[in-house]
N, C-alpha and C positions, 0 to 999 in steps of 0.2 A: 331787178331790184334797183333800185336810187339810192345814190349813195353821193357825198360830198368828199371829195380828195381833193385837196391845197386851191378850196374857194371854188373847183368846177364842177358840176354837177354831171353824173355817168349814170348809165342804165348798162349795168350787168349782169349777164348771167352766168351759171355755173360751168355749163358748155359754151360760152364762150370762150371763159378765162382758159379753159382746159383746151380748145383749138387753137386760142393766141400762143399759149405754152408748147404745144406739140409741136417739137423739133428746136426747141432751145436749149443750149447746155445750161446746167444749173452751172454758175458760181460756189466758188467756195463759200460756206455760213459760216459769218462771223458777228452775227446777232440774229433778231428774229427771225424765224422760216415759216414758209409756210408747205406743206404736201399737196403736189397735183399730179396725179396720175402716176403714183407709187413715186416720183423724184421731190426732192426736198431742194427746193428754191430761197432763196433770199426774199423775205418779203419787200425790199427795195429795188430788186430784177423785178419781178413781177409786178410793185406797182408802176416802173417805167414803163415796160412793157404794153400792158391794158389801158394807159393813161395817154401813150406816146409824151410823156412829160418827164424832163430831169428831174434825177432822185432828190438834186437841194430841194424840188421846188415842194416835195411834200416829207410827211412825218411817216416813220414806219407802222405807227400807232391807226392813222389813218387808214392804212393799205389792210394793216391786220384788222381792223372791226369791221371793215366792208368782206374779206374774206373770210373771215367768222361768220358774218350772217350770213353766208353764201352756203356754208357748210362745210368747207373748208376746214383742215387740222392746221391752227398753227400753233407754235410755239415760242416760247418766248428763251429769252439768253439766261442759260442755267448759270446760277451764283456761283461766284467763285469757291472752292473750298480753302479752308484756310490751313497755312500748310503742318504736314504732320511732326513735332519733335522729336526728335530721337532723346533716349536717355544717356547719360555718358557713357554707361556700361553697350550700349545697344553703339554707339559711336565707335567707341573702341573696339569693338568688334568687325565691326564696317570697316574699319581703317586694317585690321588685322589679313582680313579674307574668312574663307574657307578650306579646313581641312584637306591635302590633296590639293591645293590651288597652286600652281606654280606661278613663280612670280617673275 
């Protein structure tokens, strides 16, 4: 498949990406992933990777719509939840313990 990543144009395949990947530690994710070969990668490892180009030099958006159309699962950075309040009754409690709790 032809694809455009930060203005150079690439011809990749599915078993490519998957041979470049075999035997690379995934990175910890800390935004988009993508799944190759049961491990969940960075889609910014991965586009350096198949690209041999630094991550500045392209967009993760990039990386992830060439391995979308490829068939690839990726995923995008799940929203923050926002956080839970406690009620004062439900505080004071918290601050108390549990029955049996030594302190």
């Amino acid at each position: 498949m032809r694809c455009v990543i930060a203005r150079f144009p690439f011809d990749l395949f599915k078993h490519e990406v998957e041979a470049s990947m075999k035997g690379i530690k995934p990175e910890p994710v800390t935004g988009e992933s993508v799944i190759i070969s049961r491990r969940v990668y960075p889609v910014k490892q991965v586009g350096e990777v198949i690209t041999r180009q630094d991550r500045r030099d392209f967009t993760a958006g990039e990386v992830t719509r060439a391995l979308g159309r490829l068939g690839f699962t990726c995923r995008s950075v799940p929203a923050p939840s926002a956080p839970v309040e406690l009620s004062p009754m439900e505080t004071a409690s918290a601050a108390l313990g549990t029955p049996g709790q030594d302190a």
